[in-house]
N, C-alpha and C positions, 0 to 999 in steps of 0.2 A: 846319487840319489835315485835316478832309475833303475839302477841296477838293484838296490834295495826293493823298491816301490815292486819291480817284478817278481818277489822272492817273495814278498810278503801275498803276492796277487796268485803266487803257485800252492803256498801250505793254504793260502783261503779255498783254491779250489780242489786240491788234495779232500778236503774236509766235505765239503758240498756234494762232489762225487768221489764217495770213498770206494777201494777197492776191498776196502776190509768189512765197513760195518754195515749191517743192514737196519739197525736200532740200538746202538752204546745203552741208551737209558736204560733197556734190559739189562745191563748189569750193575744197576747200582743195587747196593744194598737198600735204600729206602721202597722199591719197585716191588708190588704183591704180588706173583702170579697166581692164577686159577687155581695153578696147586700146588704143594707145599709136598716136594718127596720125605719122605722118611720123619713124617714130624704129623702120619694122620690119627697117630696114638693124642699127643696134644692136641691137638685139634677140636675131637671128639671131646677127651676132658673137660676143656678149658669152656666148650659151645655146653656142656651138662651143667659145669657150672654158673655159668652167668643166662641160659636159657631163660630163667623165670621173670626178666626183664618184660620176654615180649608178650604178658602177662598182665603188666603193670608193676609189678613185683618188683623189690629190692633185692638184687642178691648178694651175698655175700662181699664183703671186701676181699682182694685175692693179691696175693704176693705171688711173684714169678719171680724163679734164681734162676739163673746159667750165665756161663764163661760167654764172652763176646762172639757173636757170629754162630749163636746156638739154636736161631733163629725165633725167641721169644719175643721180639718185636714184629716180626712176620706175622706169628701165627695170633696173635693177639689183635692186630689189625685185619687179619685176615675174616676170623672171626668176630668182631665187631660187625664187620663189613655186612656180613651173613645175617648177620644177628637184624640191623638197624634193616637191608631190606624186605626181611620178614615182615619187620614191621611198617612198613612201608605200603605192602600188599595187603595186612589187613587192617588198615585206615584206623589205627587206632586214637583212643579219646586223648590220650596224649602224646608228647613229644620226645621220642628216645634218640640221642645223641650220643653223641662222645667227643672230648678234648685232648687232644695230645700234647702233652707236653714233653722235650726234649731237654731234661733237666742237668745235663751237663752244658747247653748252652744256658737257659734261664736256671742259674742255680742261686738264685736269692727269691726269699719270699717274695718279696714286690713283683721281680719280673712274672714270677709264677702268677699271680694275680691276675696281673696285666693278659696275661695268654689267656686264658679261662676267660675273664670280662669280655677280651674282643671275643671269643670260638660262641660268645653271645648275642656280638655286635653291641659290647656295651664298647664304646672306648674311652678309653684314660688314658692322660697325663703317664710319661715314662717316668716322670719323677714330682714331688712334691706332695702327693697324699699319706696320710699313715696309711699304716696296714689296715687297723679297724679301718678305718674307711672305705679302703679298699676291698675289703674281704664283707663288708654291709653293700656296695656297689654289685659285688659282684650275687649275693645270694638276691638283690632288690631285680636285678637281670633275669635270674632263676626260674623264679615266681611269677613274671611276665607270664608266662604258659604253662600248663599244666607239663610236669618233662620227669625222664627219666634220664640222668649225665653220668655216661663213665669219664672217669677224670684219671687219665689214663699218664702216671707219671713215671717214663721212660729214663733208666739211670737216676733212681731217685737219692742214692745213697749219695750223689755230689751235690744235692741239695743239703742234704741235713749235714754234709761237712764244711760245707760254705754258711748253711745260716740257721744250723741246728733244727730240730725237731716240732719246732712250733705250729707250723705252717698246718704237719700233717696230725697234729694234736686239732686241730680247730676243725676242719676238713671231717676227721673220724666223730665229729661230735657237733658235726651239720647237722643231719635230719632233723631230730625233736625242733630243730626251730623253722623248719620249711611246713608251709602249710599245704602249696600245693604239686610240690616236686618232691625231686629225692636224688642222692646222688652217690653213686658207689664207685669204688677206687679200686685201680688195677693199679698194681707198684709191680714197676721193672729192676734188675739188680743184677752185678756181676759179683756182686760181694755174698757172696755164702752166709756170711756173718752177719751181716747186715742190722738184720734186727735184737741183735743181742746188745747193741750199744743206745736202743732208742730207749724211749721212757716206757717202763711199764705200760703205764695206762696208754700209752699208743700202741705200744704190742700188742696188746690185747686185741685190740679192734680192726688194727689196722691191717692184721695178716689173720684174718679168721680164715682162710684157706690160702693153700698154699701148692705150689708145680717146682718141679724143680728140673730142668732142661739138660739132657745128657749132652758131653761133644758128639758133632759127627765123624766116623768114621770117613778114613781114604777111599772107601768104594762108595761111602752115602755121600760125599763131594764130590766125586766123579758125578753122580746120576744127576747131579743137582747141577755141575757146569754143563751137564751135556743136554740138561732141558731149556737153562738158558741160551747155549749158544745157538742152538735152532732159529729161536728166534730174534737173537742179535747181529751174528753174524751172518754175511753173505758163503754161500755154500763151498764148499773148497777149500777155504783159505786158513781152516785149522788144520798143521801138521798132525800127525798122529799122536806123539809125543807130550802137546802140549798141556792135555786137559788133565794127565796122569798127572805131569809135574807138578800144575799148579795145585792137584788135590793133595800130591803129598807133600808138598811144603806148606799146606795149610792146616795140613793133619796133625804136620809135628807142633803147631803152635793149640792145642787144645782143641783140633777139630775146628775152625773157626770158618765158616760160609762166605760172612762179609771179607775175611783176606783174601778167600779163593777168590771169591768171583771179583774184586781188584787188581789182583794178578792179571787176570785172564783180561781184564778191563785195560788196563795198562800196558801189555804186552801187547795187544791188537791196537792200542796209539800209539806206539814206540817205531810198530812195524806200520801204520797209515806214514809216518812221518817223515819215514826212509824210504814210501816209496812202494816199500816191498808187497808181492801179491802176495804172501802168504805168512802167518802167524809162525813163528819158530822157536824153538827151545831156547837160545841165544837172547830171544825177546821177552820171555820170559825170563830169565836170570838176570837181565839189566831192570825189566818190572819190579823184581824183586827187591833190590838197591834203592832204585828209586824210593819206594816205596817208605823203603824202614825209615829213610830221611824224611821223610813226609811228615809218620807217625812222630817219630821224637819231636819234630815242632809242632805236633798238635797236643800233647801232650803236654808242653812247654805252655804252649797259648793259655789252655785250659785248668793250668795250676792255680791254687787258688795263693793269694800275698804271700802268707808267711811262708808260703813251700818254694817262690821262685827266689823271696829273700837269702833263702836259707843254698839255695844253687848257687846266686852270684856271691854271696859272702865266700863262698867253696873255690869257686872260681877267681875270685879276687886273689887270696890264698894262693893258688896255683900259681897266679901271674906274678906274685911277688915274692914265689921262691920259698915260702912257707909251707912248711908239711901244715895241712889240712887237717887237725885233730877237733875233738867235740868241744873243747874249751875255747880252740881260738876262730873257729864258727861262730860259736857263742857271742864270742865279744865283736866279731864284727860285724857281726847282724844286730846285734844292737844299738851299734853305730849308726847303720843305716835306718832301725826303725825311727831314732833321735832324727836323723833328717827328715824322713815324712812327714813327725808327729805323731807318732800311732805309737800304743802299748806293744812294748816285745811279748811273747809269747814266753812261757817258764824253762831255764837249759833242760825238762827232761824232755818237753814238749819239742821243743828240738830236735834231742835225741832220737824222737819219734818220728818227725820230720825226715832225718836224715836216715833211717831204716827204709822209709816209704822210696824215696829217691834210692836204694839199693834196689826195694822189692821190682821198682817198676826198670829198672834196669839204666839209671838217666847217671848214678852211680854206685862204686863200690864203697861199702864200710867194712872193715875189719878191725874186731875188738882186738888190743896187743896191751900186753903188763910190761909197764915201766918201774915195776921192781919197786922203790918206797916211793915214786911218784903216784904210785895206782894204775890203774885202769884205764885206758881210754879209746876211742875210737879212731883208725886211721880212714879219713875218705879222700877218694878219686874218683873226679868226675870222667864218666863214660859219655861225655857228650861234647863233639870238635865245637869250635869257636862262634863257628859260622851258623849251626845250631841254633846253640843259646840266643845269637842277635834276631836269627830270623823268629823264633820262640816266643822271644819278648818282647818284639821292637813296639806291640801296637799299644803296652800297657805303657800310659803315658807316665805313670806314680815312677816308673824305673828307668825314663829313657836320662834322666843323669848319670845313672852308674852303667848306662851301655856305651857309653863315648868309648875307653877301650876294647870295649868286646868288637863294636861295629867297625872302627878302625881296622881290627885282625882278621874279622872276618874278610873287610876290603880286599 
């Protein structure tokens, strides 16, 4: 037991006095710096567009697209930021705010609610009110002060697929009832498409202007690790090597900020952990690994029912020797929704399901013709054992049909 108690009392003070970091928070993706390389084109944009706020003004509702890590949550906080202490410094008669919401964690109405109410200081009940109630709470909050609220909904497109389009129907079609506020919505999105599946009458309103976020380049990720590491890391201790790689294995993924600067993040705890004075290439390609296991169970976590249903039916499949086609997915995900209680979703709905689980890479489908049986799809899950358990173990609705995953993964 001592000899444990010592080991654990060495990674404690590894940590306390690192030889690597001078400030890790510097790299997380949520952290705004003063400045935003290669992104003062947006910037400028985005502060033209919602500028009329510190006015009193409503401006515009605005939709922002780009791929992950394109930096459209930076720069829109960034700006915000700008924006509210403007108004700050000239004492104006009312109250300009903003709400963030991270709508891949809160992606049901209600929660959505609930975030908004408190960014009020109204608070509710996590569960038990309707939505009307909720969403009268929240505008009765509102109107407490004279205010202007950007209602800043981050990843909104996993809202409207967990509890469809309602929310933001209601939201585009606040004002006329507020008497002495006002509230305009900034929607984030990795889905290009996005708004082509909402309801008209929310399109309309809800993307009255619109940004759209190129990838960054391997050289605009360099400029961008090398402004962070200045001030994360302690001097010296980045190889030459290191900040090229992580730019260009972030590059090949769409240009993507939030990988690199993980990488780079991970790499420099791989190497605190070992010990080592200095950041190395080696530490980076084990970063890298780590990593992708990470993602796949957060992607796992953040499925919504019928897509994780639709994994272990696959899985189940696999473990009993059954080739995995769209019929016998079918029937056994219906099985399992008979045990919840819940309505199955329709086989093509499925089908669609089991495309998505291709697209995002968790697995493969391949259409093949069985000749007068027809068409059908063959799938293979891309994702080891230990995965799926770690994935799903927290959603309580499925820990009966992880008893063999978690076993295997054991």
């Amino acid at each position: 037991m001592y000899v444990v108690s010592k080991r654990i009392e060495d990674i404690l003070k590894r940590v306390l006095v690192s030889n690597i970091f001078k400030d890790r928070e510097k790299l997380r993706p949520d952290y705004v710096p003063d400045e935003l390389p290669h992104r003062e084109k947006e910037v400028e944009k985005l502060a033209e567009k919602l500028a009329p706020a510190v006015k009193g003004e409503r401006p515009s509702n605005i939709f922002i697209y780009g791929l992950t890590g394109t930096g459209k949550t930076a720069v829109t906080r960034y700006v915000l930021k700008m924006i509210k202490d403007m108004a700050g410094r000239l004492q104006l008669e009312f109250k300009l705010m903003d709400s963030y919401v991270n709508c891949k964690v809160n992606n049901t109405n209600y929660s959505v609610l609930v975030s908004l109410c408190e960014s009020l200081n109204e608070y509710v009940p996590f569960t038990g009110l309707s939505i009307p109630e909720l969403f009268r709470r929240f505008m009765r909050a509102l109107e407490r002060t004279p205010s202007l609220m950007f209602v800043v909904l981050d990843e909104v497109d996993a809202l409207v697929k967990q509890s469809g389009d309602d929310l933001l129907y209601k939201l585009t079609r606040i004002n006329p009832d507020l008497k002495r506020s006002q509230v305009a919505i900034v929607g984030i999105t990795n889905d290009l498409k996005f708004t082509e599946s909402l309801d008209p009458r929310v399109k309309s309103t809800l993307a009255e202007e619109e940004m759209v976020f190129t990838p960054y380049t391997s050289e605009e990720l360099e400029d961008i690790l090398r402004q962070r590491a200045r001030i994360a890391f302690k001097d010296g201790v980045l190889s030459d090597e290191v900040i090229p790689l992580c730019a260009t294995l972030a590059a090949r993924e769409h240009g993507d900020a939030r990988r690199a600067l993980d990488l780079l993040r991970v790499a420099g705890e791989i190497a605190e952990r070992e010990g080592s004075l200095k950041v190395l290439e080696t530490h980076v390609r084990r970063a890298q690994v780590e990593i992708e296991r990470d993602r796949v169970i957060e992607v796992l976590r953040t499925m919504p029912l019928h897509g994780k249903l639709t994994l272990i039916s696959t899985y189940l499949l696999e473990k009993a020797k059954v080739e995995p086609t769209t019929g016998e997915v079918y029937s056994i995900y219906k099985g399992l929704c008979r045990k919840l209680g819940i309505e199955p979703l329709t086989h093509r709905r499925i089908s669609d399901l089991i495309n998505e689980l291709d697209m995002i890479g968790l697995a493969t489908a391949k259409v093949v013709n069985r000749g007068r049986y027809g068409v059908t799809k063959l799938i293979k899950l891309s994702v080891p054992e230990g995965a799926i358990f770690e994935g799903l173990k927290e959603d309580e609705r499925l820990t009966s049909f992880l008893g063999d995953v978690g076993r295997a993964a054991r």
